[in-house]
N, C-alpha and C positions, 0 to 999 in steps of 0.2 A: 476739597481743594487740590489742583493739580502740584506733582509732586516739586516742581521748580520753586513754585511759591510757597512754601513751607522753608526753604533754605535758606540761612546766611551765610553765603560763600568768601570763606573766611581766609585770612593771612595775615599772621600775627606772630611771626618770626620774629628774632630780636635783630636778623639783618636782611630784613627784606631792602630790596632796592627798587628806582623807580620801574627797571623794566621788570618785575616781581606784580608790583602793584600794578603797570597797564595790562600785565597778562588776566590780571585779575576781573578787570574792569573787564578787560571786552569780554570774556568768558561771561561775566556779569550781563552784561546788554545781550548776548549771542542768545544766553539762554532765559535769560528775562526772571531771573532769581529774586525773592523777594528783599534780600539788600546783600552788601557787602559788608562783609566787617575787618575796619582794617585798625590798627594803630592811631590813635591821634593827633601822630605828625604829620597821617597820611589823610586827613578826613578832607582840608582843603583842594586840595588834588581830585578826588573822590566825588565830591560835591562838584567839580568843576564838571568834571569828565561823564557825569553820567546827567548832567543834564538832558531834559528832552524826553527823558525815561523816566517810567516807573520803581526804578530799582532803586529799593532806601539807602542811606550811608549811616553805617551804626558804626560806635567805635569803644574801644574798654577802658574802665576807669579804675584805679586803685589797684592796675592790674600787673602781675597776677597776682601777689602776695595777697592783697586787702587790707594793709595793716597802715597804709596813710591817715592821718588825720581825717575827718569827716570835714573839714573846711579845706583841705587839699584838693578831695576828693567833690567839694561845689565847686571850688575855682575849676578844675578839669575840665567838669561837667560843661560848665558856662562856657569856658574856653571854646570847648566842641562844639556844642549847640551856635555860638558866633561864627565859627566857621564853617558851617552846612549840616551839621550830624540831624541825622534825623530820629536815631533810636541811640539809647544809651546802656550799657551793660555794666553795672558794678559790680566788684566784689566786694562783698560784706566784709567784717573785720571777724576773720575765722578765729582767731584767737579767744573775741569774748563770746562767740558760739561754744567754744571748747569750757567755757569760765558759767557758763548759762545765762549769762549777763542779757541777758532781751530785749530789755527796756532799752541800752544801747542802741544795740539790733533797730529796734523800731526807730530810734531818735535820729542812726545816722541816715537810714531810709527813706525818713521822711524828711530827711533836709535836701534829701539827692531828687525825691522827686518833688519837692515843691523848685526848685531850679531848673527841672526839666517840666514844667507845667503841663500841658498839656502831650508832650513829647512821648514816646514810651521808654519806661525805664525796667529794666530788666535788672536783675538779683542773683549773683552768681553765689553758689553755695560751698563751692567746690565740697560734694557731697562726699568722698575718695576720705576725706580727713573728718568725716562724722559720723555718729550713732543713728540709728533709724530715727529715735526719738530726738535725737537734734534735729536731725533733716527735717523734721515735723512740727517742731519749735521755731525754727529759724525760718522755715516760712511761712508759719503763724504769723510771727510778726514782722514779717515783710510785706503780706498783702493787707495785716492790719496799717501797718505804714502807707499803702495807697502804690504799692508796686503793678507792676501791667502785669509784669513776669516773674516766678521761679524759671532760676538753669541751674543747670547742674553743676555746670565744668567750667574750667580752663582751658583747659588742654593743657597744664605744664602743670598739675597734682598727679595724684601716681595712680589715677584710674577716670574712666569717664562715664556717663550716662551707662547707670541699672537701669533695667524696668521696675523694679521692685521699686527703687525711690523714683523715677518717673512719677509710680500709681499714686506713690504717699504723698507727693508733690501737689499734684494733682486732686486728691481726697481733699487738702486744703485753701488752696485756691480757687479752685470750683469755676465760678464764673468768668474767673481771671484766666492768664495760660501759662504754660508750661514748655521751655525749651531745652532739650536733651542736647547735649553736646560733650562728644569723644566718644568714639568705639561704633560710632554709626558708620559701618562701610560694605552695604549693599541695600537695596532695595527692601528686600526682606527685612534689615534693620530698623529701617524706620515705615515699615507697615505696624511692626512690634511695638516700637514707639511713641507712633499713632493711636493704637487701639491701649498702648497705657495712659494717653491724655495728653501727648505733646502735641502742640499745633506750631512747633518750631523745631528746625532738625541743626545746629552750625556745625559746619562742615567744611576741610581746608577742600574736599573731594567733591565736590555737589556737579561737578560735568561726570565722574563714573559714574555717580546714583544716579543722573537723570539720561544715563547711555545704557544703564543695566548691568555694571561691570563692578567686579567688586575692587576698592577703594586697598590702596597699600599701605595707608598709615590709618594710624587709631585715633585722629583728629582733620 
């Protein structure tokens, strides 16, 4: 897959504004990125403006904490998908990952993606605040749950995509995929990526990785 289409070029500031978001877009449409990820106040917008194009409009849910109710966190969903979203990105409730609570894990999963139906839903671990054997647990029962994706990150936990848990992400999903996000900023980062099992790179920098320059933030 060429390297544009593995990105979601991301911006998820807590004050982005609207000229934030069209630099976004067009950089989006210029390079023909596989979606954008912005906010959910910004997905209508998003949906409007990239009409015409192939480039998705994903947006985050429960984000960044995790710790909303699981009925907070369908209304969201819903909400997004009503307004154009095409991909959805939750974070799990890291606190009952921390508790090993699983069955949790799987129930709030599987109510996030029976709301996005056939849509893709993505499973944010924020791995930065887990044990290897959680990160292996928590996406145990994430793609038991019928998730598309394991990710890794936020970008506002206090570390971003290992390869190491990339690999272990990936050992569990298998068929499913795997999107690495934070700490990808150069080419070289996400060839390493690549070859650990991500077939998804989110990135606030995806114009330096697809220019060949290395990226000045670790999101």
């Amino acid at each position: 897959m060429k390297l544009n289409k593995l990105i979601d070029h991301t911006y998820l500031k807590a004050f982005g504004t609207n000229a934030e978001i069209d630099k976004l877009l067009e950089e989006a449409k210029e390079y023909d990125f596989k979606s954008v990820c912005v906010n959910p106040f910004w997905v209508k917008k998003a949906n409007k403006e990239l009409q015409g194009t192939d480039v998705l409009v994903c947006t985050v849910i429960g984000f960044p904490l995790g710790a909303n109710t699981t009925e907070v966190k369908v209304f969201e969903a819903l909400d997004a998908i009503k307004n154009g979203a095409d991909e959805i990105d939750m974070v799990l409730n890291i606190g009952k990952v921390k508790e090993h609570d699983f069955d949790y894990i799987y129930k709030e999963v599987k109510a996030l993606k029976e709301a996005c139906g056939k849509l893709t839903l993505k499973v944010i671990l924020e791995t930065c605040y887990l044990t290897k054997e959680e990160i292996r647990l928590a996406s145990e029962a994430s793609i038991k749950a019928n998730a598309d994706f394991v990710k890794t990150s936020t970008g506002f936990g206090t570390g971003g995509a290992l390869i190491e848990d990339v690999e272990i992400m990936k050992s569990v999903a298998k068929e499913k995929e795997v999107k690495a996000s934070g700490g990808v900023r150069s080419y070289e980062d996400v060839q390493k990526m690549v070859q650990a099992g991500a077939t998804r790179i989110g990135t606030s920098s995806g114009v330096k990785l697809v220019q060949g320059l290395i990226a000045d933030t670790d999101y």
